[in-house]
C-alpha positions as CSV (number, residue, x, y, z in Angstrom):
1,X,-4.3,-12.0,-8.6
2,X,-5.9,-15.0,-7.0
3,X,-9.3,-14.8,-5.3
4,X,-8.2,-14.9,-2.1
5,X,-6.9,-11.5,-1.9
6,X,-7.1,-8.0,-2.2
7,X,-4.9,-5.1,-2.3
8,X,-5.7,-2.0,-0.8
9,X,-3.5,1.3,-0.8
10,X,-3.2,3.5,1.5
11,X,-2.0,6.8,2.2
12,X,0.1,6.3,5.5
13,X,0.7,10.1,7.4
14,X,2.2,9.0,10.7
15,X,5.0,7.1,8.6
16,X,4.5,9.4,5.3
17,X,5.0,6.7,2.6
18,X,1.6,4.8,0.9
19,X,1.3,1.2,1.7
20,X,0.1,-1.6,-0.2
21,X,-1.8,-3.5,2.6
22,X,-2.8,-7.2,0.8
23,X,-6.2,-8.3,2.9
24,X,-7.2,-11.6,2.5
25,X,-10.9,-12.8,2.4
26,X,-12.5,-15.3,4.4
27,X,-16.5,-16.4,3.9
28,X,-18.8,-13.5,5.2
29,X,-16.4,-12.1,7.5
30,X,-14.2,-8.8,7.1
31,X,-10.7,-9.4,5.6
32,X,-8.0,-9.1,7.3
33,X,-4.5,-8.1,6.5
34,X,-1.8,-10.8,5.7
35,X,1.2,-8.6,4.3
36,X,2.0,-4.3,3.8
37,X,4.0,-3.6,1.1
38,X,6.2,0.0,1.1
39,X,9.0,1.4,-0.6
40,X,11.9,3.3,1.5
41,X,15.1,4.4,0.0
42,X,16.8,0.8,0.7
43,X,14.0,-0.5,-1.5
44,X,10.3,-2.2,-1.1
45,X,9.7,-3.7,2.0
46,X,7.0,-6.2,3.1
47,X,5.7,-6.1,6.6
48,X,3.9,-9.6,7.9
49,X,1.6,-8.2,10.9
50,X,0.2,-10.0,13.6
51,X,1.7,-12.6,15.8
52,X,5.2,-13.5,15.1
53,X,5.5,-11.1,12.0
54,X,6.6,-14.2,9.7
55,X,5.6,-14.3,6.2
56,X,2.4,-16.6,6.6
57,X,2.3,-19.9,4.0
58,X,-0.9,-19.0,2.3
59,X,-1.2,-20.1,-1.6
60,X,-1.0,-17.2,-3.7
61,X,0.9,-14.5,-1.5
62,X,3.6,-14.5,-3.9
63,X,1.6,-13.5,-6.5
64,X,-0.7,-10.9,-4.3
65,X,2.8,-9.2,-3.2
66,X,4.3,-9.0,-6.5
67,X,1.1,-7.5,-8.2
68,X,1.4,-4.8,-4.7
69,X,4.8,-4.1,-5.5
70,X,4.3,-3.6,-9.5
71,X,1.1,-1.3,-8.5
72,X,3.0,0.5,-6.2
73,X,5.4,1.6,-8.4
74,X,2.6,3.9,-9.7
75,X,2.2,5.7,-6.8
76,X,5.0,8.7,-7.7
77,X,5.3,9.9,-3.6
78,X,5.3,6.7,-2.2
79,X,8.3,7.3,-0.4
80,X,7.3,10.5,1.0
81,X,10.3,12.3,0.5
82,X,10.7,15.6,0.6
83,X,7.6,15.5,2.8
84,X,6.0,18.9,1.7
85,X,5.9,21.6,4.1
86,X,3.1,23.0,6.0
87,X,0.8,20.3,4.1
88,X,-2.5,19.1,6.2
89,X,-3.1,15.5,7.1
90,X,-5.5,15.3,4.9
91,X,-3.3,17.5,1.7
92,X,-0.7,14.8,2.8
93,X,-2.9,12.0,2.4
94,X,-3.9,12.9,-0.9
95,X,-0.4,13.7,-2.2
96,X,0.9,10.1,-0.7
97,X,-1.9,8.8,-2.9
98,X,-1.1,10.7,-6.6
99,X,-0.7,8.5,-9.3
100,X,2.0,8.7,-12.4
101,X,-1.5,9.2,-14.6
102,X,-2.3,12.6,-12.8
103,X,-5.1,11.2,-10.7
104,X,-5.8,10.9,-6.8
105,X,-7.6,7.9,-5.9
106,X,-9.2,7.6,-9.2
107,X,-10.1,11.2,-9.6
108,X,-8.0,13.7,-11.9
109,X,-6.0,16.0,-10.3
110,X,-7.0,20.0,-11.3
C-alpha cells in the first residue's frame, strides 16, 4: 500500500457487517476517511463518505481499496449473517472482528 493510506477495520454493530474504512494521512493532522469497504451478499461494496459520496481522484486509492478488499476476505463474519442471538454489543463486536487464523484483533481466540 502507498504511504498515503491506512486501513483500519472495524467491527460495525448498528449495520452488523466489519468495514474496511481506508483513512488517508495528511501532515500532523488526524486522518480522515476517503473510502469503507464491506461485503453484503451481492458482493463488496465501497462507500465514498463525505460530500457528494463520489469516489475521490487520489493517487493510490486503487491500490488502498484492493489491499481492503483482499484483507477483508479474512474477516470470516464479515457479513454478519446469521447475526448470533442474544449476543452483547460488545460479544458482537468481537465476533464481527474474528479472523480465518482463530484470532480477534490480533489476540487468539480461547
Amino acid at each position: 500500500m502507498t504511504q498515503t493510506f491506512t486501513i483500519q477495520f472495524r467491527g460495525n454493530v448498528e449495520a452488523c457487517r466489519t468495514e474496511a474504512w481506508i483513512l488517508q494521512r495528511t501532515g500532523a493532522a488526524a486522518a480522515s476517511p476517503v473510502a469503507i469497504v464491506y461485503e453484503t451478499s451481492q458482493g463488496l461494496v465501497v462507500s465514498y463518505p463525505g460530500a457528494g459520496a463520489a469516489k475521490p481522484a487520489l493517487p493510490g486509492l486503487d491500490a488502498a481499496i484492493a489491499e481492503a478488499r483482499e484483507e477483508l476476505l479474512h474477516y470470516i463474519n464479515r457479513r454478519g449473517e446469521p447475526r448470533p442471538q442474544g449476543i452483547t454489543r460488545a460479544g458482537l463486536s468481537l465476533w464481527l472482528m474474528e479472523r480465518d487464523d482463530e484470532t480477534v484483533m490480533g489476540m487468539p481466540l480461547e
